[in-house]
ROSE-4610 file (N, C-alpha, C; in Angstrom, 1 decimal, always signed):
// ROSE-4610
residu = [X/X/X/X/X/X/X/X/X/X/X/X/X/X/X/X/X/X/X/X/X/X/X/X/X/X/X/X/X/X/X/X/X/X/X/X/X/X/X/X/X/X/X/X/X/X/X/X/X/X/X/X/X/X/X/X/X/X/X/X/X/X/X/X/X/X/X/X/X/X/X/X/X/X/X/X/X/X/X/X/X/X/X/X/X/X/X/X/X/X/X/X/X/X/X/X/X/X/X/X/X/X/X/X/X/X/X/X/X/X/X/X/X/X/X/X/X/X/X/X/X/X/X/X/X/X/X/X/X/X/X/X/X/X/X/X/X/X/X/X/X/X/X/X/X/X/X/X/X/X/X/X/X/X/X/X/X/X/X/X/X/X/X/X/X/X/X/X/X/X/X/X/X/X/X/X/X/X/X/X/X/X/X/X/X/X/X/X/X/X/X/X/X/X/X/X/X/X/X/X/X/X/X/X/X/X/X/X/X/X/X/X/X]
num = [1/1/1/2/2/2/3/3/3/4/4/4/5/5/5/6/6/6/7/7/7/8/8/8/9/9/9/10/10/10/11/11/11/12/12/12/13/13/13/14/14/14/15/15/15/16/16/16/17/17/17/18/18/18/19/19/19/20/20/20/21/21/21/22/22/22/23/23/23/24/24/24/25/25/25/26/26/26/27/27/27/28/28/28/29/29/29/30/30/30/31/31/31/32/32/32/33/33/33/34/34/34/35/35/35/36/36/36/37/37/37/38/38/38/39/39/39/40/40/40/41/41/41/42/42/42/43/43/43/44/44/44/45/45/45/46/46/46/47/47/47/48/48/48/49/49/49/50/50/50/51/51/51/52/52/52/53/53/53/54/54/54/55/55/55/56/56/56/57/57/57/58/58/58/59/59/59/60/60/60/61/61/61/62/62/62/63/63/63/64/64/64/65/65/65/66/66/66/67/67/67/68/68/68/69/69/69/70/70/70/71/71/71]
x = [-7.5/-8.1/-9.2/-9.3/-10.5/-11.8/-12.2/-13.5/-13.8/-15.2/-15.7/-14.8/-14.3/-13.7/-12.4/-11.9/-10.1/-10.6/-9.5/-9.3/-8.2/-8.6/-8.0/-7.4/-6.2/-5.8/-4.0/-3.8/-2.8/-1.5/-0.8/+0.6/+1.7/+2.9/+4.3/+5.5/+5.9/+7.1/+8.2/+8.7/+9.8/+11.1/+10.8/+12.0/+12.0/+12.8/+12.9/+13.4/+12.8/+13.5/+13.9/+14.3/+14.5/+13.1/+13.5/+12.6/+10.3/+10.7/+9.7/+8.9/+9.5/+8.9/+9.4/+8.2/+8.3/+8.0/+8.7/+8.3/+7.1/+6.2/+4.6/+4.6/+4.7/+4.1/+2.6/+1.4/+0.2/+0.0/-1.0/-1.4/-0.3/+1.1/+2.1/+2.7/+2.4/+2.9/+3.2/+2.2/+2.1/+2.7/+3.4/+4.3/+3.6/+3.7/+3.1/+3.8/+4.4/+5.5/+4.0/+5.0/+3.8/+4.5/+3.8/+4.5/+4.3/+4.5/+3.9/+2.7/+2.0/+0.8/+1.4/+0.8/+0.9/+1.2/+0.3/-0.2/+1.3/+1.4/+2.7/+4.0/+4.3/+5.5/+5.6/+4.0/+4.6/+4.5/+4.4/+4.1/+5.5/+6.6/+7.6/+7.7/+6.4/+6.2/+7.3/+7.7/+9.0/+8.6/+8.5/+8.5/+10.0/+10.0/+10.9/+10.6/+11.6/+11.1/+10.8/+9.9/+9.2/+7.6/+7.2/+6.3/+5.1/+3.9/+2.6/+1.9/+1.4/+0.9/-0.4/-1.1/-2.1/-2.4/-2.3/-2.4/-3.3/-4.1/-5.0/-4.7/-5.2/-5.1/-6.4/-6.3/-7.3/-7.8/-8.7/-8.9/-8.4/-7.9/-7.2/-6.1/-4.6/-3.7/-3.0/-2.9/-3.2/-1.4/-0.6/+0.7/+1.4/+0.4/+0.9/-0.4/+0.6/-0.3/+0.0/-0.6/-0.3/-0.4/+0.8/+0.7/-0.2/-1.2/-2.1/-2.1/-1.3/-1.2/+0.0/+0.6/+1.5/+0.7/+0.7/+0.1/+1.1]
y = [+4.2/+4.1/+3.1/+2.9/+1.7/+2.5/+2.9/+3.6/+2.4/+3.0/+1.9/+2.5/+3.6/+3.7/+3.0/+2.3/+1.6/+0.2/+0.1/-1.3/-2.2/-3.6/-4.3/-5.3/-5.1/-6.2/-6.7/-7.6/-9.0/-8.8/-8.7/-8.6/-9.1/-9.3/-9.4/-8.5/-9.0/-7.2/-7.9/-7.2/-6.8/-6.9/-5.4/-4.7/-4.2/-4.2/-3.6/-2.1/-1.2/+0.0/+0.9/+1.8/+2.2/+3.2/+3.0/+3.6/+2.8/+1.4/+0.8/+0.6/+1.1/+1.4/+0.1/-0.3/-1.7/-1.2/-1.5/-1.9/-3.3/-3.3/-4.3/-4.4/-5.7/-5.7/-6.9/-5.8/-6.4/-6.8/-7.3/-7.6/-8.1/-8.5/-9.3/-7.9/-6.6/-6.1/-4.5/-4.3/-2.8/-2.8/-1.9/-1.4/-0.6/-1.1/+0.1/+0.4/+1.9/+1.8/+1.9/+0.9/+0.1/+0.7/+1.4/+1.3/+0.1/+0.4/-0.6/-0.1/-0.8/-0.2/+0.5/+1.4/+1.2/+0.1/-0.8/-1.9/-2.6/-3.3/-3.9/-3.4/-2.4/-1.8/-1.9/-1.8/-1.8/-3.7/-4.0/-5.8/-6.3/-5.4/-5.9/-7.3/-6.9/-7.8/-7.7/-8.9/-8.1/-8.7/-8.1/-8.1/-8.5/-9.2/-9.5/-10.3/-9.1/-9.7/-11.2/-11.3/-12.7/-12.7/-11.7/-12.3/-11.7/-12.6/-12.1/-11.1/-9.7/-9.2/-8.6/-7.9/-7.3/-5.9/-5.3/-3.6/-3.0/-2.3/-0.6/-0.3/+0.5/+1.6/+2.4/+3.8/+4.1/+4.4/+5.3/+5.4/+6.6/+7.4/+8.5/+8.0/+7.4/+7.6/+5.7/+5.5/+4.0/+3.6/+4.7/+4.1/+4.2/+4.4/+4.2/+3.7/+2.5/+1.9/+1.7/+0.8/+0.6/-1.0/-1.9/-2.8/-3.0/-4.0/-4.3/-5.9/-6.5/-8.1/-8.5/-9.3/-10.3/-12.0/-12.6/-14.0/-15.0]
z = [+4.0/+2.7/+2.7/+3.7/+4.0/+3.7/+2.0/+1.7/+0.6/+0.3/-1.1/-2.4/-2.9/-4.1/-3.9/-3.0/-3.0/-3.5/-4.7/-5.1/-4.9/-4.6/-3.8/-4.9/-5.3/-6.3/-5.8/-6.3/-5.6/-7.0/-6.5/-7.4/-6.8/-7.4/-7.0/-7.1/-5.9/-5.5/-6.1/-7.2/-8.1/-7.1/-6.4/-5.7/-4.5/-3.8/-2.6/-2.8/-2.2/-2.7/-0.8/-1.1/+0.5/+1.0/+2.4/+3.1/+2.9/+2.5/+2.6/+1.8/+0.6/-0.8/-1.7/-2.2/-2.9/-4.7/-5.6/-6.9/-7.1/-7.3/-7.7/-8.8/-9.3/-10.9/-10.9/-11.5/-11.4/-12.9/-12.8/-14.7/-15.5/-14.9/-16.1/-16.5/-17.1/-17.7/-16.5/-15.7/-15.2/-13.9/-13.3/-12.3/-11.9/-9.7/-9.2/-8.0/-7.9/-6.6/-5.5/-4.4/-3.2/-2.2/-0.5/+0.5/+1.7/+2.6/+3.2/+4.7/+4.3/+5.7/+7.0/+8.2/+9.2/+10.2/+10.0/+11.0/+10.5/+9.3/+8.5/+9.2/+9.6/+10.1/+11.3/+12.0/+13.7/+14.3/+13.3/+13.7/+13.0/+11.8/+11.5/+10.8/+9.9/+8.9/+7.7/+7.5/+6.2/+5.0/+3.7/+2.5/+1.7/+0.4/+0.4/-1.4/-2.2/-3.5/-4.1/-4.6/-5.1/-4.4/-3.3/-2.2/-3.1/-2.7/-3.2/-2.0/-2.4/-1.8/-2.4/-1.5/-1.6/-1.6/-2.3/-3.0/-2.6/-1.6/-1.7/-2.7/-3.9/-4.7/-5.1/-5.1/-5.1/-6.6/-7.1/-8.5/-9.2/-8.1/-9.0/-9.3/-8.7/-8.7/-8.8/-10.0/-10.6/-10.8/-10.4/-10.2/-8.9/-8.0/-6.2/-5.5/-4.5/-3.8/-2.3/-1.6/-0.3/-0.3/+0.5/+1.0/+2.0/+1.9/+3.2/+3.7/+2.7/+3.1/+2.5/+3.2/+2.3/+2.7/+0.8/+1.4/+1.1]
C-alpha cells in the first residue's frame, strides 16, 4: 500500500482480537478494525492494548486498516 492515495494516521489499539486483527480508535470517537503488516509478523513485533500505532488506510475503505508501526 505503499502508493500516494494511503493515509497515514496514529491511533490506539482498543483490542486484541484473533488472528492479528486489532480494534483502533482514531479521532477520540472512530473505530478502525487494523491488521498487522507483513514485515510486523515476521520480526514478531507484538501489539498489545493501550500501544500507539500507526495506520495505512486507504481512501476507499475508511473502516480497515493496516498496522505499519508501533511507537
Amino acid at each position: 500500500m505503499s502508493d500516494k492515495n494511503v493515509k497515514r494516521v496514529d491511533g490506539r489499539v482498543e483490542e486484541a482480537l484473533p488472528d492479528a486483527y486489532f480494534r483502533v480508535s482514531i479521532g477520540g470517537d472512530k473505530k478502525v478494525l487494523a491488521h498487522l503488516s507483513g514485515k510486523m509478523r515476521l520480526h514478531r513485533i507484538k501489539i498489545v492494548p493501550g500501544d500507539i500505532v500507526t495506520l495505512e488506510m486507504t481512501p476507499y475503505d475508511e473502516t480497515r486498516g493496516r498496522i505499519v508501526r508501533r511507537l
